[in-house]
C-alpha positions as CSV (number, residue, x, y, z in Angstrom):
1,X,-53.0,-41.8,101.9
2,X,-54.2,-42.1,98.6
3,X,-58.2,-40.6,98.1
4,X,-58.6,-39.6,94.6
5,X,-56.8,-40.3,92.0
6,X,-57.1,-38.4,88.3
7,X,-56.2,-40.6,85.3
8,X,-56.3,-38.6,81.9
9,X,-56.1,-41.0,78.8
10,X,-55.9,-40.4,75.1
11,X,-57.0,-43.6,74.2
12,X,-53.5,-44.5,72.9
13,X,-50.9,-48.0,74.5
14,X,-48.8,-45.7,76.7
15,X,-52.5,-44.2,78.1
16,X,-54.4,-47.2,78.7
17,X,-51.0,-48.6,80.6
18,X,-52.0,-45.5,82.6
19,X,-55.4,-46.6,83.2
20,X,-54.1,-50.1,84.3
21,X,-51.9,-49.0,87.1
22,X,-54.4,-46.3,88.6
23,X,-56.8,-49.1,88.7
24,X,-53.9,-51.6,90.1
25,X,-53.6,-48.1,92.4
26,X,-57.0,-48.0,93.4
27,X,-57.6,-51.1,94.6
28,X,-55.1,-51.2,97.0
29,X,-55.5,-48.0,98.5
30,X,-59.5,-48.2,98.1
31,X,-59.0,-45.0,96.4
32,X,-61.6,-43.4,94.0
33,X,-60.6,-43.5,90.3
34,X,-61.5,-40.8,87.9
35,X,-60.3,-41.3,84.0
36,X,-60.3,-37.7,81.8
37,X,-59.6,-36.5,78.5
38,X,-58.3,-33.5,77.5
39,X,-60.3,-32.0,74.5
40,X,-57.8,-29.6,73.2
41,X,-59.2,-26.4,71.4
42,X,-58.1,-24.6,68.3
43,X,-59.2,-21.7,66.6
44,X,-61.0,-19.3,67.6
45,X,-59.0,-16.3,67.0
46,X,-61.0,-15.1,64.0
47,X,-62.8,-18.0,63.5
48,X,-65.3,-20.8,65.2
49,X,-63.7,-22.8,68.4
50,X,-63.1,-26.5,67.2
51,X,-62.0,-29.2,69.6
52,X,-60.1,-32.5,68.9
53,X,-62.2,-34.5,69.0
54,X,-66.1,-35.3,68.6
55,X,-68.3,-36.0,71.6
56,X,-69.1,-38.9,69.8
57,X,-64.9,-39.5,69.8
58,X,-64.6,-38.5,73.6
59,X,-67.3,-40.8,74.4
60,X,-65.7,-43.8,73.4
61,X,-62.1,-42.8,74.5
62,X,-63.8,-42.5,78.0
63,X,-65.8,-45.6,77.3
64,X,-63.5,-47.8,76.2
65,X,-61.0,-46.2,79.4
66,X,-63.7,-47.4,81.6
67,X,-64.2,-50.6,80.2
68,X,-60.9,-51.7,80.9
69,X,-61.1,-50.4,84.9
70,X,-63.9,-52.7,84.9
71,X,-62.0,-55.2,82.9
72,X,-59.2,-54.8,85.6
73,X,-61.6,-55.6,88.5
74,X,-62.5,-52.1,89.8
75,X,-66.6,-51.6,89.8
76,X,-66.8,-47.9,90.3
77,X,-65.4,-45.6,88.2
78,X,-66.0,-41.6,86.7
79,X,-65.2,-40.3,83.8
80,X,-64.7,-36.7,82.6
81,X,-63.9,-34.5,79.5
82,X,-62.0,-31.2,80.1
83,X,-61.6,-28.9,77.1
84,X,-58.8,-26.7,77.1
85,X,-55.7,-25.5,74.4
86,X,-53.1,-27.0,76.7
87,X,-53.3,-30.8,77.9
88,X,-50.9,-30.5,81.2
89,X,-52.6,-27.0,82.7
90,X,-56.0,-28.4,82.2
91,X,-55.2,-31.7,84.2
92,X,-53.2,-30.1,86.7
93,X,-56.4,-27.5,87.6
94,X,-59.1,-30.1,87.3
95,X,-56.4,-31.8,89.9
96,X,-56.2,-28.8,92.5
97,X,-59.9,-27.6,91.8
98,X,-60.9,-31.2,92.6
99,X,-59.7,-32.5,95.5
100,X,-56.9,-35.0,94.0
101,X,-54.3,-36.2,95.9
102,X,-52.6,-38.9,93.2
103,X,-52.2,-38.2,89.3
104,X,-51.2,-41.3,87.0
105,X,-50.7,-41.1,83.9
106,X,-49.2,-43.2,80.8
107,X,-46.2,-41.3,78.5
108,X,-44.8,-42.0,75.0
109,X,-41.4,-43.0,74.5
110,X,-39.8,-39.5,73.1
111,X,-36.2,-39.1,73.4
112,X,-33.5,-36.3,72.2
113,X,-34.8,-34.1,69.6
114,X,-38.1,-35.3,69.3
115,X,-38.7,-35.1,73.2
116,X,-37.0,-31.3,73.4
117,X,-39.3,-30.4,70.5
118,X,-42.6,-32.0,71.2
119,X,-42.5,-31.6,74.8
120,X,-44.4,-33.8,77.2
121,X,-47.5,-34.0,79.0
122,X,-46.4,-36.5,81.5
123,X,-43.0,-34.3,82.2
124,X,-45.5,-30.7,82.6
125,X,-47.5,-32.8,85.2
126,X,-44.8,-34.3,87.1
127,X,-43.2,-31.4,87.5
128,X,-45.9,-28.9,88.1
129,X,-48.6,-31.0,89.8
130,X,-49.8,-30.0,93.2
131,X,-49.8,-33.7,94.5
132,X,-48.4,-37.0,93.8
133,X,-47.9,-38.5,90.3
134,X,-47.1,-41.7,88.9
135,X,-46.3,-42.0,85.7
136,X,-46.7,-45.5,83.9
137,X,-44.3,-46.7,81.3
């Protein structure tokens, strides 16, 4: 049975559709909802440590993420910013370390070349996650 449930967003369509089924999730399993971004980290070889985005930036993303649980009828909700240099590693440990039993998460629409050389986030978790996940197209 569903407990926890981990929902990482980047603010973007294929994220927020994300959002909406772990809410649609949620509510009928009476599951707690947690929405994350992923801060990713550059630098810091030889120089300063930068991250993706602002606080300022991250606030909103989770802000706006939460406004639309809300939106979709679910009162409680948490929110979190992880900062690592890999999205999928970072979701997947906050996952174990955490006690989450259900990952969902929205994915872009690569295919061929452009999926082989960009990769995907939703494809790493999927494959590598500890528990469940659901991801929302």
């Amino acid at each position: 049975m569903t407990k926890k449930i981990l929902c990482p967003t980047d603010g973007s369509d294929h994220a927020t559709l994300g959002v909406h089924k772990a809410v649609e999730l949620a509510r009928l399993t009476g599951a707690e909802l947690t929405i994350c971004v992923v801060n990713i980290a550059h630098g810091a070889a030889r120089g300063a440590m930068i991250n993706h985005w602002t606080d300022a930036e991250v606030a909103d993303l989770l802000a706006q993420s939460e406004s639309t649980a809300k939106a979709d009828g679910l009162a409680n909700v948490g929110t979190v910013e992880l900062i690592s240099r890999e999205a999928a590693p970072a979701i997947i440990a906050y996952a174990d370390e955490n006690g989450y039993d259900h990952i969902v998460m929205g994915t872009g629409d690569k295919r061929g070349v452009k999926r082989l050389v960009l990769g995907s986030v939703a494809t790493s978790v999927a494959s590598e996650a500890h528990c469940s996940v659901t991801v929302a197209r």
